[in-house]
C-alpha positions in Angstrom: 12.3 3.7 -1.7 10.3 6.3 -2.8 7.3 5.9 -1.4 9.1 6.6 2.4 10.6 9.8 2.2 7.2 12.4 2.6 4.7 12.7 -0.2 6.0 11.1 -3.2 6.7 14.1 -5.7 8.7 12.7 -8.9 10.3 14.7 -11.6 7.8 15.1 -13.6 5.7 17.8 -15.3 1.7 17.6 -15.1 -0.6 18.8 -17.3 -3.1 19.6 -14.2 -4.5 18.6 -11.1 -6.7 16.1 -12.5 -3.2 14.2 -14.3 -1.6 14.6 -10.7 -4.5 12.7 -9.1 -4.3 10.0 -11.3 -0.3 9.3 -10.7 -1.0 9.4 -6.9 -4.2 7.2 -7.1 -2.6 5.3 -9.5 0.4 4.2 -7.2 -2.0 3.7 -4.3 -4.2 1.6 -6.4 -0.9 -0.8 -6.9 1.2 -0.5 -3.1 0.5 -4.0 -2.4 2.4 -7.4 -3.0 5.0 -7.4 -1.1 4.4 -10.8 -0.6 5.9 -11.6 -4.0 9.2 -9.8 -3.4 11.0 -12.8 -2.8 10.0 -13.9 -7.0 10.4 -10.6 -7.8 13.8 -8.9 -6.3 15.9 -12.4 -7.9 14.6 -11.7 -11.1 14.0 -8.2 -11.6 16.1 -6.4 -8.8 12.9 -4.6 -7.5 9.8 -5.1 -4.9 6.6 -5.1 -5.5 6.3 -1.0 -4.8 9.1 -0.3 -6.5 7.9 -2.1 -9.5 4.5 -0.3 -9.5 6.0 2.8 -9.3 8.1 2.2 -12.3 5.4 0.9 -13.9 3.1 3.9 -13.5 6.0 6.6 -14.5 6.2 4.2 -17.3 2.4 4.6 -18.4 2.2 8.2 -17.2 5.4 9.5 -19.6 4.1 6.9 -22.4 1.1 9.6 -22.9 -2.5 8.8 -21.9 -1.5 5.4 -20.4 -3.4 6.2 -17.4 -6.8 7.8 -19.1 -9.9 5.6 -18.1 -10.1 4.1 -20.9 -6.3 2.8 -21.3 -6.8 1.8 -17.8 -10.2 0.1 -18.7 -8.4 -2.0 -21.5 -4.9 -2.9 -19.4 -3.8 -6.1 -20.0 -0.6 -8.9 -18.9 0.9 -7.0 -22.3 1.0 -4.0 -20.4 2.8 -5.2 -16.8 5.4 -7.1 -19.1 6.4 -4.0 -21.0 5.9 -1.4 -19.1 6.1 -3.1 -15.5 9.1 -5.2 -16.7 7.4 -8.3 -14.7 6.5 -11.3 -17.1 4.1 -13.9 -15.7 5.0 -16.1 -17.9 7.9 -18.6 -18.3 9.1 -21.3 -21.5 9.1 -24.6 -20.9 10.6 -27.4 -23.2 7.3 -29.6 -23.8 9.4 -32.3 -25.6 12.8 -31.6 -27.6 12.9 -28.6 -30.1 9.1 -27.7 -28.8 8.4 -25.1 -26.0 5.9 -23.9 -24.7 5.2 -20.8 -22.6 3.5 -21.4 -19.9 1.7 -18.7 -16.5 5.1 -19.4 -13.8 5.2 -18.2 -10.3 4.5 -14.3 -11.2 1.4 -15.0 -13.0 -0.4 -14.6 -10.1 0.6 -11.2 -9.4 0.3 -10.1 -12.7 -3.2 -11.3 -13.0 -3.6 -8.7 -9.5 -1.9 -5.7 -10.8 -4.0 -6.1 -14.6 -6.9 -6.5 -12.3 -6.8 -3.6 -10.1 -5.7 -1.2 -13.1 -9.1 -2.6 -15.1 -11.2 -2.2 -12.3 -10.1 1.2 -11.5 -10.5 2.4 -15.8 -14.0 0.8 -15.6 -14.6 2.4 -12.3 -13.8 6.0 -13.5 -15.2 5.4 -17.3 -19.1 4.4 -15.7 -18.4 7.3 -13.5 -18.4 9.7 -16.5 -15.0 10.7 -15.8 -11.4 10.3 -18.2 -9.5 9.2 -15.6 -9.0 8.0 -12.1 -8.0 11.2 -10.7 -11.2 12.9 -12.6 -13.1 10.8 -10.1 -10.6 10.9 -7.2 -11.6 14.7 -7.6 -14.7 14.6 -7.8 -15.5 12.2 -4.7 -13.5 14.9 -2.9 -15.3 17.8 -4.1 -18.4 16.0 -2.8 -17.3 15.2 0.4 -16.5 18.9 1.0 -19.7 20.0 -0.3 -21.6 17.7 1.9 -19.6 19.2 4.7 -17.8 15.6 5.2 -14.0 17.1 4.5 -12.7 14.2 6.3 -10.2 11.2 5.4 -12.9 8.8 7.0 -15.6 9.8 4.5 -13.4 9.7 1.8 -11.9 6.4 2.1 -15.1 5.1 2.5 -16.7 6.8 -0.4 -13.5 6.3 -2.3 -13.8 2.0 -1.9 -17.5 2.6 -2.7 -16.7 4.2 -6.1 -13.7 1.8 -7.2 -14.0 -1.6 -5.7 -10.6 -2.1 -6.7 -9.1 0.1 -3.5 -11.3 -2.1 -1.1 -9.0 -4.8 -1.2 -7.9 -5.2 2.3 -10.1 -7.7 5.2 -11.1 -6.9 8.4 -9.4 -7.2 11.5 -10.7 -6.3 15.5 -8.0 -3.7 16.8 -7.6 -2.6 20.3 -8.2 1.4 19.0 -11.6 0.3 18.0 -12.7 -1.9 21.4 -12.4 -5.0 19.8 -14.5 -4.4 17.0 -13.9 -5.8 13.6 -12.5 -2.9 11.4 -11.7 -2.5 7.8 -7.8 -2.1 7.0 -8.6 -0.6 3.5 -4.7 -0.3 2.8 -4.6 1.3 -0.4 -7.8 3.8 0.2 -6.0 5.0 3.1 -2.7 5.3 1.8 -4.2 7.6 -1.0 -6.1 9.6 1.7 -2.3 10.4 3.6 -0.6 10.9 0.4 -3.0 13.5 -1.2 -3.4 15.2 2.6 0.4 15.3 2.9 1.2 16.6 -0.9 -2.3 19.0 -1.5 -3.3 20.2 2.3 -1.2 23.4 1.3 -2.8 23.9 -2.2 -6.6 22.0 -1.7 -9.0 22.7 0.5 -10.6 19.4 0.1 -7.0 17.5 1.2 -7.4 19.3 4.6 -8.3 16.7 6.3 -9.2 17.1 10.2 -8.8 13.5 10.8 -5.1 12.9 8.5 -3.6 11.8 11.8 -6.3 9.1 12.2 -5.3 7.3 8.6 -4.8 3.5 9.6 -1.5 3.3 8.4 0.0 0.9 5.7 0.7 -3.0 7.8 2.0 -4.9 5.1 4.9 -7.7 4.9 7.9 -5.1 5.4 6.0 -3.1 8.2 5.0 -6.1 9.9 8.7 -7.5 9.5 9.9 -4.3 10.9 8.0 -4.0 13.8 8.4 -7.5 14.8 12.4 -6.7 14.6 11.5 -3.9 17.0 10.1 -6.1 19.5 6.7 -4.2 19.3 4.5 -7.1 18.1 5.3 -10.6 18.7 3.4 -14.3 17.9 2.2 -16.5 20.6 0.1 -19.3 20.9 1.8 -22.7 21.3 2.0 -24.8 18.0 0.3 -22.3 16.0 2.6 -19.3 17.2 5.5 -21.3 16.6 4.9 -22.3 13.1 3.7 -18.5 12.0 7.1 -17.7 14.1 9.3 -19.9 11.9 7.6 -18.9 8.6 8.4 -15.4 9.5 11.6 -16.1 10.4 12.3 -18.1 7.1 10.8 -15.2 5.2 7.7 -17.9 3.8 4.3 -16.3 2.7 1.7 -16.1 5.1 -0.8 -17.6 3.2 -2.0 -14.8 0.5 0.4 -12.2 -0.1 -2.3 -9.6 -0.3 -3.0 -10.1 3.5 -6.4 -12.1 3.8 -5.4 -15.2 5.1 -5.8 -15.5 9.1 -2.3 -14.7 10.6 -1.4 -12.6 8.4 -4.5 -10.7 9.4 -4.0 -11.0 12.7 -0.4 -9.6 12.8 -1.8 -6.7 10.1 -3.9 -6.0 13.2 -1.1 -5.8 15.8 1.0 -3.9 13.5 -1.7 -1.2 13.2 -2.1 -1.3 17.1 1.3 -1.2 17.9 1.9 2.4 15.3 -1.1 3.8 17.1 -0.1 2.9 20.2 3.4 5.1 19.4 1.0 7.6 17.6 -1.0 8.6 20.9 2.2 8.7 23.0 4.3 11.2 20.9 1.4 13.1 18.3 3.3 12.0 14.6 0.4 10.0 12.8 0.7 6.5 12.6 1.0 6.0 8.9 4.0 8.8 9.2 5.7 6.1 12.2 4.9 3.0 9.7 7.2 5.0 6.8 9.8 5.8 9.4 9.9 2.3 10.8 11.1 1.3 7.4 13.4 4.1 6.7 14.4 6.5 9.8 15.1 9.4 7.2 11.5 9.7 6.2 10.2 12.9 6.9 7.8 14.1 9.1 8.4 12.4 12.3 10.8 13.7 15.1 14.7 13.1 15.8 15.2 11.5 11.7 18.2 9.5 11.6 20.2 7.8 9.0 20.1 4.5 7.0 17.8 2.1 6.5 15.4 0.2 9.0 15.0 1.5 12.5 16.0 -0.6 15.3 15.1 -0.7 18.7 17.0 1.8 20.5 16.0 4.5 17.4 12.5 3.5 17.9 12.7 4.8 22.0 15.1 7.6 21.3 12.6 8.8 19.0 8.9 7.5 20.1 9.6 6.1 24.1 9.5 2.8 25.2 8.4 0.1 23.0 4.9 -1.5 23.9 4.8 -5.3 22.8 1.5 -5.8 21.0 1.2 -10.0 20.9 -0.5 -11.6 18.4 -2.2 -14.8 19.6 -2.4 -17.4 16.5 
């Protein structure tokens, strides 16, 4: 995938800075829903990352697809054309009649048209033309403020777009036990405009990049739990959560709010900064590796897809199980 092999940089030609922003924003705003890969890969031969991607080079080369205001008026029109992903299914009603009717993909269609609206309306009552006018902008301020950091922007970046703050909260070890925000896609913007700008933008430079929770979705969770670095325990409960894994079955709410999938979100981010403090490659740079070993950035790269075990301690030292009692 894409995403996994260092900052993302396509083929393409910007017009600016600002129209750069707005493509990296843009796929941060939409890395989520992994959840639905299992309705998406049999019908449209990509993930849930892989689609927004291709949806958002889809906007981006369409022209002006991803100014405030197109964002403001996205609709399910818009995912089934340019996405490729249609929400919607026919169903024979009686004989000669049918009907089209939301099927199983409705649901993430209704979250990807969401987050794109909320973002256009977030930028357009900002007084900017796009995302990436504001992404700017809240960077700019932080620097002025003398706040340069990833922290402040992710937190003034959720502030500004409610669409980004879209993760729960979960208590991780790194924090003492206290209840933390996850704020997946905020902080996935924050690591991808520090590890594509640092060179070129002051404001990307930021002193805390190695401190970016990093992404603890579905596949990194499935990942690590292949690893042996998190496990499930807890009698019944465990068990079942155990078994759903195994069987590949949602979690209960595919954008990670529901209670175990929470709770092994929260291992999987202890587990990657566990490895982090042990061999000095930020966490979110492990998470990328964990899925593909030829993702840059991180020590000893190997080939192919998925890391197993004996990568994981070749490259980061012995694996320490994180157990998530359910």
């Amino acid at each position: 995938m894409l995403e996994l092999s260092g900052p993302f940089r396509p083929p393409l030609r910007f017009d600016g800075a600002e129209q750069e922003l707005t493509f990296h924003a843009a796929l941060a705003l939409l890395s989520f829903g992994t959840g639905f890969d299992p309705l998406l890969l049999p019908r449209h031969r990509r993930g849930a990352l892989e689609t927004a991607q291709f949806g958002v080079l889809g906007l981006h080369l369409a022209g002006g697809g991803l100014d405030a205001e197109a964002m403001a008026g996205f609709g399910e029109f818009q995912v089934t054309t340019v996405f490729g992903v249609d929400g919607r299914e026919d169903r024979e009603v009686s004989p000669g009649v049918v009907a089209s009717e939301p099927g199983p993909l409705m649901e993430y269609v209704r979250r990807v048209v969401g987050a794109v609206r909320g973002a256009g309306e977030a930028a357009r009552a900002a007084g900017h033309r796009s995302l990436g006018g504001l992404v700017a902008a809240l960077l700019e301020g932080n620097a002025r403020a003398g706040r340069p950091t990833a922290a402040h922007f992710v937190g003034a970046l959720v502030r500004a777009v409610p669409a980004f703050a879209d993760e729960p909260s979960a208590a991780l070890p790194a924090g003492g036990g206290a209840s933390l925000p996850l704020h997946s896609r905020a902080c996935h913007l924050a690591a991808e405009l520090w590890a594509r700008f640092a060179a070129e933008r002051e404001d990307c430079r930021f002193p805390d990049a190695a401190d970016v929770l990093p992404r603890s979705g579905a596949e990194e969770v499935t990942a690590l739990r292949s690893m042996g670095c998190i496990e499930v325990s807890g009698g019944g409960a465990g068990a079942a959560v155990a078994a759903a894994l195994e069987a590949q079955e949602d979690l209960g709410g595919e954008d990670g709010t529901a209670a175990p999938a929470t709770a092994l979100r929260a291992a999987a981010v202890a587990a990657l900064g566990a490895a982090a403090a042990d061999c000095g490659v930020p966490a979110w740079r492990i998470a990328r590796w964990a899925l593909d070993p030829r993702a840059e950035g991180v020590p000893g790269r190997k080939s192919g897809r998925q890391a197993g075990a004996v990568e994981w301690e070749a490259t980061f030292g012995p694996i320490v199980r994180h157990t998530t009692a359910l």
